[in-house]
N, C-alpha and C positions, 0 to 999 in steps of 0.2 A: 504493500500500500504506500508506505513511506519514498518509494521509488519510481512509483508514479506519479506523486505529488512534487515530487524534485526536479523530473522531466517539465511538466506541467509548469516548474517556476523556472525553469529556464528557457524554455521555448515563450514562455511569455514576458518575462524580462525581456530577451534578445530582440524577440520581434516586436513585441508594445514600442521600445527603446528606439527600433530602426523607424517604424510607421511615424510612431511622435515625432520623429525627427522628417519627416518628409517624404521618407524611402517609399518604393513601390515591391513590395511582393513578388510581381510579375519576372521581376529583374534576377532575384534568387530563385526563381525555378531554373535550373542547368542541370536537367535530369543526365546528361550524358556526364556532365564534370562529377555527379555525385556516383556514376555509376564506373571512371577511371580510379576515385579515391577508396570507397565499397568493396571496387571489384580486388583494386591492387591489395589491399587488407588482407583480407577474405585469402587471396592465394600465399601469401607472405608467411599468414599465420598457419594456413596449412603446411607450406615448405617447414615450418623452422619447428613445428612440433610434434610430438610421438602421439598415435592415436588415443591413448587412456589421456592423455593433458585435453584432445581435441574432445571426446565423446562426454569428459568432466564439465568442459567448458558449457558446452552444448545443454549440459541438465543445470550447470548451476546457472546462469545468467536468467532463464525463467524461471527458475527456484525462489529469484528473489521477487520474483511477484506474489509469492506467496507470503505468510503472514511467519513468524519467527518462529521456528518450533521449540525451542530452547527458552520456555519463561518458566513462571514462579511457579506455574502450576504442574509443567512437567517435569520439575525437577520435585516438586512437594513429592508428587506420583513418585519418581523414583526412589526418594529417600525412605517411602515408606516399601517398596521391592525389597531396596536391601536392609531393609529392619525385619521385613518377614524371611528374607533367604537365612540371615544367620543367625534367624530365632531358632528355625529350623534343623540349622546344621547344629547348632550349640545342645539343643535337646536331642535330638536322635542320630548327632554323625554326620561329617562331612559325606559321608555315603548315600545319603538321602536325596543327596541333591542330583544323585546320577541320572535318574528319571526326567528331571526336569531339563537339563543341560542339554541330554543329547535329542529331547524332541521339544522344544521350545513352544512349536506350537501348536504342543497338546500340553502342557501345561497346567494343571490347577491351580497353579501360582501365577503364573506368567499370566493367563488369561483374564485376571482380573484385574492388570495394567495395562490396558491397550493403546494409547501412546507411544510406552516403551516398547512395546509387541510389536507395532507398529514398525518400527524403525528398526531395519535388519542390521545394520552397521553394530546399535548400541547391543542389539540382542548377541549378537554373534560376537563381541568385543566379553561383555558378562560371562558368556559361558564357555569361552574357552578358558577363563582365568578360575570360574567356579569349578572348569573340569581338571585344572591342575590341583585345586584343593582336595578331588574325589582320587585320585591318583596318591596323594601322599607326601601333595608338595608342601613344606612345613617352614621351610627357609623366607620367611619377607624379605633379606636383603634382594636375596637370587629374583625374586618374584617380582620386586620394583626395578631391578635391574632389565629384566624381558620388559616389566611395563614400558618404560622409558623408551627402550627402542620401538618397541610398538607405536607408541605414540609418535616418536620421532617421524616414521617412514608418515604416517597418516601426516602429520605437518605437514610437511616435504612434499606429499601428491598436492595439498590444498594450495599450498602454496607454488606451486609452478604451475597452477591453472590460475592463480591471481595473476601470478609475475607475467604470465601468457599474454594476458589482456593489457595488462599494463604495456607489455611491448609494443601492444597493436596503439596505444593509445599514443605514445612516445611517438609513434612513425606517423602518424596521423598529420601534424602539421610542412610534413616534408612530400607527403605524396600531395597535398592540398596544393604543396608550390609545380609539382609536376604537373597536376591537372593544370594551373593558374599557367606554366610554361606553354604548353599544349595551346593553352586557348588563345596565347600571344602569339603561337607560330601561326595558330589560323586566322589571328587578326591581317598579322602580317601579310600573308596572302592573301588578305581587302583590302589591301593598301590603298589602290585606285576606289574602293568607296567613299560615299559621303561622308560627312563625321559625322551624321545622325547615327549612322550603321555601325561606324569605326566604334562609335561611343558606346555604343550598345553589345557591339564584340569584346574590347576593353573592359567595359564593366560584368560580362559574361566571366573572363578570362579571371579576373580578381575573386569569383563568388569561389573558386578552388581552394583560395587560401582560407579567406571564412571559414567553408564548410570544416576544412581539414584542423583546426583549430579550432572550431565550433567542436565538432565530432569529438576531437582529443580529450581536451578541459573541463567540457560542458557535462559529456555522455560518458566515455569507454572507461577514462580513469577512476572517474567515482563509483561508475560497477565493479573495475578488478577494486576496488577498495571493500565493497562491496561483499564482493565474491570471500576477498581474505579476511572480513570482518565475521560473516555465516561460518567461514571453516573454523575460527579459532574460538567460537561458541559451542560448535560440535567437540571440538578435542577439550572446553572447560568440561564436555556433559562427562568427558571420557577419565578425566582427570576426577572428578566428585567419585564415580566406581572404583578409580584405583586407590584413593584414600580411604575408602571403605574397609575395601578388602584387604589394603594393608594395615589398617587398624585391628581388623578382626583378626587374622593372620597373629598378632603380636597379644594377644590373650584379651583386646575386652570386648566386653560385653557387647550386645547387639545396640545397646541404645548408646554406647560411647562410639561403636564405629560409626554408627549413623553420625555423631553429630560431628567427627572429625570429618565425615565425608561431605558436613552441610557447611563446615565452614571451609573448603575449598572454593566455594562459589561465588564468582562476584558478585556486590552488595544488590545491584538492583534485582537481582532472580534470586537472591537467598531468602528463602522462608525464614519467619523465628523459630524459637526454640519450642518457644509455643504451640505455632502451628502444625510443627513435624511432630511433636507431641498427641497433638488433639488428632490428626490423620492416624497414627499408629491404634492410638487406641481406637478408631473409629476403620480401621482397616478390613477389608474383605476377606473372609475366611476361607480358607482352599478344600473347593469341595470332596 
């Protein structure tokens, strides 16, 4: 939402800006200079990246039309998951939880979070680190050790599909001058017109730079900001699971892990104490 209101104030700043000023519309339509700047993009950013950067790009950039999934309420959700996982393991054995891990989504745990359930990344990230706990894994350093890399690599993909965009955004005011080149060399070749025409070519040939500078500053940069801003809410959601579980890991209790795992969270998604409270005891019971 936030994203289309930002388009919204800068298409209408820019253009309000130009009209108040006398400008004519008609003059920035140069559908062929937007389609030299577009097109060269478009192929650029194919050439210079590996298809998992390209196929990321392609889901996260409309992702962010969507609404943030990373708030107060799905993180409440999950803190009361893992208040019911290591209730579970602490009374009857980290053994218990083999059922749940290896079919997720048959779950009678799982199933009464569906947000989390929802979201295959976070499910599949839980239960491979609750299946080293069912195995025998007892080591937290070892355990935060594998976390860290984990999390590293998921940084690292999120981020070269930022930095991806942001390339395209960098390039943006240089291919504007190649469109804006272009349309000087076909002015050029009206030489013999009127200056009504020449003027009219000339002012064509300049909307390249615009655009490619418009495109750049306006659009592409503040998406890869964008893009890198959703990814490093997903790896805070990943980081809350692994303070969990290395709290549990290191002997307390189900309502101390939870709350070491609440206070990873940045302040505006973090529930109180209270409210992870009030969910726990008001939690759904696994049929």
């Amino acid at each position: 939402m936030m994203v289309i209101v930002g388009i919204v104030v800068v298409l209408g700043s820019v253009m309000g800006g130009y009209l108040a000023g006398g400008g004519h519309l008609n003059v920035l339509f140069q559908p062929f200079e937007v389609m030299i700047i577009v097109g060269a993009a478009i192929g650029g950013f194919i050439i210079a990246n590996r298809k998992p950067v390209l196929s990321g790009a392609a889901k996260a950039i409309p992702g962010l039309l969507k609404a943030e999934a990373f708030n107060k309420e799905a993180y409440l959700e999950l803190l009361t998951l893992l208040y019911a996982i290591f209730k579970m393991a602490k009374t009857k054995g980290a053994l218990v939880l083999e059922q749940h891990v290896e079919k997720p989504d048959e779950s009678a745990v799982f199933k009464n979070y569906p947000t989390f359930l929802h979201d295959h990344h976070a499910v599949t990230f839980l239960c491979d680190y609750l299946r080293l706990l069912t195995l025998g894994t007892d080591n937290h350093h070892e355990m935060e050790t594998l976390m860290d890399e984990d999390l590293a690599t998921h940084r690292e993909e999120h981020h070269a599909i930022a930095g991806a965009i942001q390339n395209v955004a960098d390039a943006m005011p240089a291919l504007g001058i190649v469109a804006a080149v272009l349309g000087v060399i076909h002015t050029m070749g009206s030489i013999t017109e009127p200056p009504a025409v020449l003027g009219e070519l000339i002012g064509g040939a300049l909307v390249g730079t615009f655009m490619g500078i418009l495109l750049s500053y306006g659009f592409i940069a503040p998406l890869a900001s964008a893009v890198k801003a959703r990814g490093d809410a997903e790896e805070r959601y990943f980081l809350c699971m692994k303070a969990g579980i290395l709290a549990y890991m290191q002997g307390y209790a189900p309502s101390v892990a939870v709350e070491f795992a609440r206070k990873a969270l940045n302040t505006d998604v973090r529930p109180t104490f209270y409210e992870v409270e009030t969910a726990v005891e008001n939690m759904p019971q696994a049929a």
